[in-house]
C-alpha positions, 0 to 999 in steps of 0.5 A: 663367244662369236656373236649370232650373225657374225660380222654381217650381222653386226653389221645389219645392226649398225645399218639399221642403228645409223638409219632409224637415227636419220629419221628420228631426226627428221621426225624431230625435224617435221614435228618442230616445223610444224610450229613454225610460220612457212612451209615445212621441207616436203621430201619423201618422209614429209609425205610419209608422215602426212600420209593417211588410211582413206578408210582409217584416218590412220597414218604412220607410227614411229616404228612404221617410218624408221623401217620404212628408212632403210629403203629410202636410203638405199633404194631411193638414193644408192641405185641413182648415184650408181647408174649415174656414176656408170653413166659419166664413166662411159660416157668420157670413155666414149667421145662419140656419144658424149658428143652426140648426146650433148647435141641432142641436148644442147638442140632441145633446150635453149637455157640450162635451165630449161632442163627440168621434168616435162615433154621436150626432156622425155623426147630425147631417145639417145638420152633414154638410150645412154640411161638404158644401156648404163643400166645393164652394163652396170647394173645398180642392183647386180645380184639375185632378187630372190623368189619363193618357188610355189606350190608343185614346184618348177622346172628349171634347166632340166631341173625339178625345184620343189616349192619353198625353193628360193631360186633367182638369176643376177641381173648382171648375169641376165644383161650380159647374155649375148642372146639378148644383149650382142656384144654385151661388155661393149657401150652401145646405147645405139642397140636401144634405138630401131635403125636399119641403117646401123643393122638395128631392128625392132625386133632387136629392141623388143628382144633387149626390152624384154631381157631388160631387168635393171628395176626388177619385173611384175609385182615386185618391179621398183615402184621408183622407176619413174622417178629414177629416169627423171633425176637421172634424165635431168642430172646428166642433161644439165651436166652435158648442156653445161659442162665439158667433162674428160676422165682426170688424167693419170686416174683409172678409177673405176674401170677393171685391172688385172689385179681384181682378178678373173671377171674384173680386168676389163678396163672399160667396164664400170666395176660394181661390187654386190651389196645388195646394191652397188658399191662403186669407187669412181670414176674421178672426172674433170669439168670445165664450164662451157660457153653456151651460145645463146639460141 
């Protein structure tokens, strides 16, 4: 007799099995710190644990913090490795941004470690700009994000959809519309940055923005954007100020091909397969350290 819920079933059962694992491990963890000299390790479920009720004094149960987990795996970790994997993907695939964005880099910063979270990092516009455009063209969450329709319904397309209707468009869809995003499938983190002179005008950066949906939108926007673009912003800092990098050769990992089928055959275009989040293979990338002259 077939199990309720099927494979996906079984296997939201052994997601769910092998993240509760990793946090009663890190309770453990914190608990046998706690009775130790010096400071204990202050990650995300450091603070979790810590955390306190203003009003209440109350903190976290054990069931409270496991469900917490799966979030913290998934969308703390899953969603930055995929757009930082799009990103090196595009960038060894298009020289002359990576040779612009490496001297934006390399004029700000006199040290690679310098690189770090602070006012000269989030000044650089064509860093932002790389991260931005990355975002849409592979986005880490390419699905639906599911809404309930509200009372008295709404009307969409043409069509009436009764309250209690869950409806939602996928970001892959919404920042692949040539209305918003021209010449959508090509990398252009130009189209991020107001120049006239490139034929780039506010207004088509306000229109881009407001398509722009890689985090979600209102109440239920990612509450770890911030976050993301700071590791993402310092990750892809370091490696471009530190690293010559190319695609390996002979490797193709990660780009479309015929043999994926309609819809995944453009060999420049990072592919991401729906998970809720992304799952990815690739790229495969070779780096050789650089001589940095000193400023």
């Amino acid at each position: 007799m077939e199990k309720y819920g099927g494979k996906m079933g079984e296997d939201n059962v052994r997601f769910n099995n092998y993240v509760f694992k990793l946090m009663d491990e890190r309770i453990a963890k914190e608990k046998a710190d706690e009775q130790k000299d010096g400071d204990p390790r202050k990650d995300f479920t450091h603070y979790l644990i810590k955390s306190r009720d203003p009003q209440t004094g109350q903190g976290y149960i054990e069931d409270e913090l496991r469900a917490e987990s799966g979030l913290i795996v998934v969308a703390g970790a899953d969603t930055t490795s995929t757009t930082l994997a799009a990103c090196l993907f595009y960038l060894v695939r298009h020289p002359h941004v990576l040779a612009k964005l490496t001297a934006e880099v390399q004029n700000a910063f006199s040290d690679v470690e310098e690189i770090k979270t602070g006012s000269t990092l989030g000044s650089l516009p064509y860093l932002r700009a790389v991260i931005d455009e990355a975002l849409p063209m592979s986005p880490p969450v390419p699905g639906h994000l599911a809404r309930e329709v509200l009372p008295g319904g709404i009307d969409i397309g043409g069509h009436h959809i009764p309250a209690g209707t869950q409806v939602g468009t996928s970001s892959y869809a919404i920042h692949h519309n040539e209305d918003y995003f021209p010449d959508a499938f090509s990398f252009k983190p130009e189209r991020w940055i107001p120049d006239p002179s490139a034929g780039i005008t506010e207004a088509d950066v306000t229109k881009a923005h407001a398509a722009f949906c890689a985090f979600s939108l209102g109440s239920r926007g990612c509450i770890g954007k911030s976050l993301a673009y700071v590791e993402l912003s310092i990750t892809i800092a370091r490696l471009v100020y530190q690293f010559d990098m190319r695609q390996a050769e002979g490797e193709t990992l990660g780009g479309g091909n015929q043999e994926l089928g309609f819809g995944r055959r453009r060999k420049n275009e990072y592919q991401i397969f729906d998970r809720f989040v992304s799952d990815r293979r690739g790229p495969i990338l070779e780096f050789k350290d650089r001589e940095v002259a000193v400023k």
